[in-house]
N, C-alpha and C positions, 0 to 999 in steps of 0.2 A: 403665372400671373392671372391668366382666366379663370384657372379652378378658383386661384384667394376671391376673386371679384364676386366670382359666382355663390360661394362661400357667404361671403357677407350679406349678398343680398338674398340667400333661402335665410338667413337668422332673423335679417328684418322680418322676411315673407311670414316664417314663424309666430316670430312675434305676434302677429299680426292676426293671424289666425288664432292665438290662444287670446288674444282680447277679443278676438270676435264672436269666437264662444262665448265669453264670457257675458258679453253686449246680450249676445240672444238667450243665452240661456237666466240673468237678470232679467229681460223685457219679457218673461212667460212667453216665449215663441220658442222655445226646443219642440213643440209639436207644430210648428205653423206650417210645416208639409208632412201629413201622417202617415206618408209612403218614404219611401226611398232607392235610389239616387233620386227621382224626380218628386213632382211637386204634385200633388194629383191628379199624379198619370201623364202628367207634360213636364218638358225638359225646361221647362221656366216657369214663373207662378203663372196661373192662366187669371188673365185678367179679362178679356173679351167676354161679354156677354156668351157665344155659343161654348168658349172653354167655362167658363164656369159653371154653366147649366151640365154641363158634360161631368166635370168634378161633384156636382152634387148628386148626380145618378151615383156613381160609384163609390161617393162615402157620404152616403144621405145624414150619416149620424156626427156629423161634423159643420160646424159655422164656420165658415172663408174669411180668413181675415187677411186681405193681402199686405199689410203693412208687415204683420207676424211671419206669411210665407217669402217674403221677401230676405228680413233679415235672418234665414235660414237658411235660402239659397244662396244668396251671397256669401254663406260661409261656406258652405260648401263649394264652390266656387274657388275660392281662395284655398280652402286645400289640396282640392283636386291640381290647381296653379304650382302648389309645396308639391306636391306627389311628380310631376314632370321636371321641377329643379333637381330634384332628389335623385330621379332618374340619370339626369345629364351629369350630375356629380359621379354618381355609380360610373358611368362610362367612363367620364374622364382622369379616372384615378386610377381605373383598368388600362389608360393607356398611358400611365406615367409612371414611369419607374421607380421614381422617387414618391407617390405618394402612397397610404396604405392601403389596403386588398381586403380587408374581413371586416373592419367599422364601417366602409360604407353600405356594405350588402346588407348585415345586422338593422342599419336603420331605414334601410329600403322595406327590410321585413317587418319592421315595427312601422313604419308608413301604412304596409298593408292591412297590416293588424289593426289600425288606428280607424281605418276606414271601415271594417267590419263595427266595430265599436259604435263608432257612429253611427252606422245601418242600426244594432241594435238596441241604440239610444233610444232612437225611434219606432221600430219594431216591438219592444220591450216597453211601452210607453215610459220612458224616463222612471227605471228603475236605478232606484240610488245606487246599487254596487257597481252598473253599468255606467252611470254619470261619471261616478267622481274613476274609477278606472280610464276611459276615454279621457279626462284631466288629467291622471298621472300620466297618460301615453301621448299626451301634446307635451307636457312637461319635461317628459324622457326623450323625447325628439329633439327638443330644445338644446337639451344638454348633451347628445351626444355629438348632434350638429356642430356644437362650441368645439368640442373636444377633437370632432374631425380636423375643427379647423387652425386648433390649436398646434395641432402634430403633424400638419400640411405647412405651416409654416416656419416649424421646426426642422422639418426636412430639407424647405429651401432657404435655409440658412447653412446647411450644414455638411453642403462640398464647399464653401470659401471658407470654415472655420477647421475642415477635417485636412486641407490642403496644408495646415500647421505643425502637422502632428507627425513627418516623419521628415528625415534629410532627402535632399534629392541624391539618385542613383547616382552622380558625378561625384560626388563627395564623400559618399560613403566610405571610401576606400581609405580614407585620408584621414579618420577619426579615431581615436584608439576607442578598443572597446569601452576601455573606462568611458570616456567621452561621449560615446556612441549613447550609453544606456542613461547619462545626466542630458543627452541633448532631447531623447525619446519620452523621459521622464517628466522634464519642463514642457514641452510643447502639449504631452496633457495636460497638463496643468492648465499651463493656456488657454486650450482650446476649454475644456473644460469652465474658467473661469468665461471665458465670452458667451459658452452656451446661457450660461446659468445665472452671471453677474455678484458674481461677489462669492464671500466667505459662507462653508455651510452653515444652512441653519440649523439651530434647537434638534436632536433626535424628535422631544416630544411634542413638535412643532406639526409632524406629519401624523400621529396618533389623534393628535385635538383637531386634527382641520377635517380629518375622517368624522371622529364622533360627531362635530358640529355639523356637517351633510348629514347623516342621518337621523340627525334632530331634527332640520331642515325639510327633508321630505317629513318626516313622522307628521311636522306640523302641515305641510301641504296636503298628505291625505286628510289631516281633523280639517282643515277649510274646506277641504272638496266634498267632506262628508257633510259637514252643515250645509252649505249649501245645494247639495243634490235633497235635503232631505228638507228645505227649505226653514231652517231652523236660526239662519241669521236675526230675524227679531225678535229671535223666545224671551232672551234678557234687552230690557232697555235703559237698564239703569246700569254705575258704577261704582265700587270696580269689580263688583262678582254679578250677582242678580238680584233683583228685587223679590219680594217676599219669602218666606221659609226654604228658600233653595236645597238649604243642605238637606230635609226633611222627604223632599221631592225625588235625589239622584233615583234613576233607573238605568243604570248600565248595561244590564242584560237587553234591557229594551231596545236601547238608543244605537249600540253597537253591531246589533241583528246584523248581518250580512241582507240577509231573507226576509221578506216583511210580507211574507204570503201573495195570494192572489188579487190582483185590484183592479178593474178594468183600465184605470189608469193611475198613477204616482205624481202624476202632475199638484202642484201645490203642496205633497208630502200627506202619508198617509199615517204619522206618529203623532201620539196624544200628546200633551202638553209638556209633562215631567221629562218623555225621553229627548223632546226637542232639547228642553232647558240642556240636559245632562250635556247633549252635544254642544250647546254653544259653550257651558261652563269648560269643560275640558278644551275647547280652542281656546279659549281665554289663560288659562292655565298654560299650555301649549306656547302662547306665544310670551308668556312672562319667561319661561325656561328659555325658549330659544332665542329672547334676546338676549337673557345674556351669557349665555352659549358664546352668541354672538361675537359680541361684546368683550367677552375676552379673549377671541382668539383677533379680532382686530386690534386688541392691544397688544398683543404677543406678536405680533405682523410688525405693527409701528417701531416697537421695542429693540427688536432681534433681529429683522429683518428689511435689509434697507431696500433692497430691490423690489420689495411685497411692500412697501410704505403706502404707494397709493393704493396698491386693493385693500387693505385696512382700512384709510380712511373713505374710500367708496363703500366699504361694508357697512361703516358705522351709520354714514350718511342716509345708506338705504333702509336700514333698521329703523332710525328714526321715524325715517318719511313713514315706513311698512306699519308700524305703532300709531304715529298719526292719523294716520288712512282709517284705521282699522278702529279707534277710540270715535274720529269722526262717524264712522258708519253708524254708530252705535246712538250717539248724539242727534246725531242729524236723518235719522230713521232711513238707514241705507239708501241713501240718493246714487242713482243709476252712475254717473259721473265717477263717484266717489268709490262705488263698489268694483267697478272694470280697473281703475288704478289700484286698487288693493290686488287685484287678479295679476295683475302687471308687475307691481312691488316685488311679488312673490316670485315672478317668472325672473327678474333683475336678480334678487337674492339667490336663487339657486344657481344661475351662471357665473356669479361672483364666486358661490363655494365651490364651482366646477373648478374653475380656473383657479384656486386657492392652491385646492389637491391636486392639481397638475402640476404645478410651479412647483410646490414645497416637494412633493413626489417624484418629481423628474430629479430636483435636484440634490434626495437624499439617496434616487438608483446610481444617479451618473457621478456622485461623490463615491461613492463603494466603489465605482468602477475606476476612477482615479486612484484611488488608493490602493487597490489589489494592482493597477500597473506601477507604481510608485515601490 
């Protein structure tokens, strides 16, 4: 019961933390502390007159903006807060029998990784391939977090449903074999149906829920790449770009990993064309993966009754995630509006987490029913 509680509230905490990236890194404060873990050189933004005179001796080449070094710290903050949940998770899974042993270590390890990331966001002045990496690896945290917690809960469901599954030793003796192996037969069954709730689904139900996850991330990296490269306003108009766009693409440009030496990346360091090429390609990106989407929440609705409501959660989020994202564009990406688009995204992929868990679990443990059957 601790671990579920504790469970839920690091996904919040998570959450929480990839919107607050998000927050800072839209407010042009990913540099509002130009060291790292501290703020310069102190373990909190220095606000005092003697700390700030102190800060400008050691980065003379820097303007103090404590409003910027604030919402930095505070994010920081907050995940060093994820890094001790995560911790106490590790422990307590280590001492439960019942839950699993090599997911939570993996994401303890990706915590740390996360954190170098970050150091280097900042060390590396907000180099794009460093930004949106540190995005995928808040976004990977997210999700495996789900998944822990998904298969934590599966475990403690499943001594009062395994309790089904065989005769007790008094009776045994009293059963003909025949009987013996129809009573061993149904109680999979059984148990089987209560894991998983209902009739299998669609074989190609578990192939479309994979594809549409890695449509999914593909399109979470193009967002994380436009904006590490600050390319969300190159197009203002709809529903492609305004002027000769097609004339313009530069993919070799746009998609560089490496964009050479810069004393800093802050505001983005790509000419006009390679900006456009990346917002066009997310724009692109998200017409495919709605409806990706879109169809495998019909195929959920359709075929599957236990998955009805993640289908219509999907569809609902899509919409919203479309909305968001047409407004940004509209409305010349308002701060608001942009951190819910970051959000959208973070919703949408724990929807597809949990799609392929369910549909997956319940096309392993169907083969397994049937190979005892």
């Amino acid at each position: 019961m601790a671990l579920t509680w504790l469970m839920r509230l690091t996904l919040i905490l998570t959450l929480l933390v990839i919107l607050m990236g998000a927050y800072t890194r839209l407010s042009d404060a990913g540099l509002g502390c130009p060291d790292w873990p501290g703020c310069y050189g102190h373990i909190k933004v220095p606000t005092q007159d003697h700390e700030i005179a102190h800060a400008q001796r050691i980065f003379p080449d820097h303007d103090i903006h404590p409003e910027k070094a604030w919402l930095e710290m505070i994010h920081r903050y907050i995940a060093a807060s994820l890094g001790v949940l995560v911790l106490l998770i590790v422990a307590l899974c280590l001492n439960n029998t019942n839950a699993p042993k090599k997911l939570p270590f993996i994401i303890l390890l990706l915590i740390i990784f996360q954190g170098a990331l970050g150091m280097w966001t900042v060390t590396m002045k907000l180099m794009p391939i460093v930004v949106m990496a540190h995005l995928i690896g808040g976004f990977s945290v997210f999700s495996l977090l789900l998944l822990l917690y998904l298969r934590i809960r599966a475990q403690a469901t499943r001594p009062a449903v395994d309790a089904l599954q065989l005769p007790s030793s008094d009776n045994i003796d009293k059963i003909t074999a025949k009987n013996a192996s129809s009573t061993v037969s149904n109680t999979i069954n059984i148990s089987t149906d209560l894991r998983l709730g209902g009739a299998p689904y669609p074989a190609s139900l578990a192939a479309l829920a994979t594809v549409c996850l890695m449509v999914l991330i593909g399109q979470i990296m193009l967002g994380g790449w436009t904006s590490a490269n600050y390319a969300a306003l190159a197009c203002t108009t709809l529903p492609i770009c305004e002027g000769q766009w097609l004339e313009n693409i530069a993919l070799a440009e746009a998609f560089s990993p490496f964009q050479g030496q810069h004393p800093s990346f802050e505001f983005g360091v790509l000419d006009y064309p390679a900006r456009m090429t990346i917002h066009i390609a997310h724009r692109f990106g998200a017409l495919v993966t709605a409806v990706m989407l879109l169809l495998l929440a019909y195929r959920l609705i359709v075929h599957t009754q236990p998955l009805r409501s993640l289908g219509l959660l999907l569809i609902a989020l899509v919409i919203l995630q479309v909305s968001l994202g047409i407004t940004n564009v509209v409305m010349q990406l308002p701060l608001g509006i942009a951190v819910s688009h970051n959000g959208g995204a973070a919703l949408l992929l724990l929807t597809l987490v949990a799609i392929n868990y369910f549909v997956w679990r319940n096309r392993l443990q169907r083969a397994v029913a049937h190979r005892g059957n």
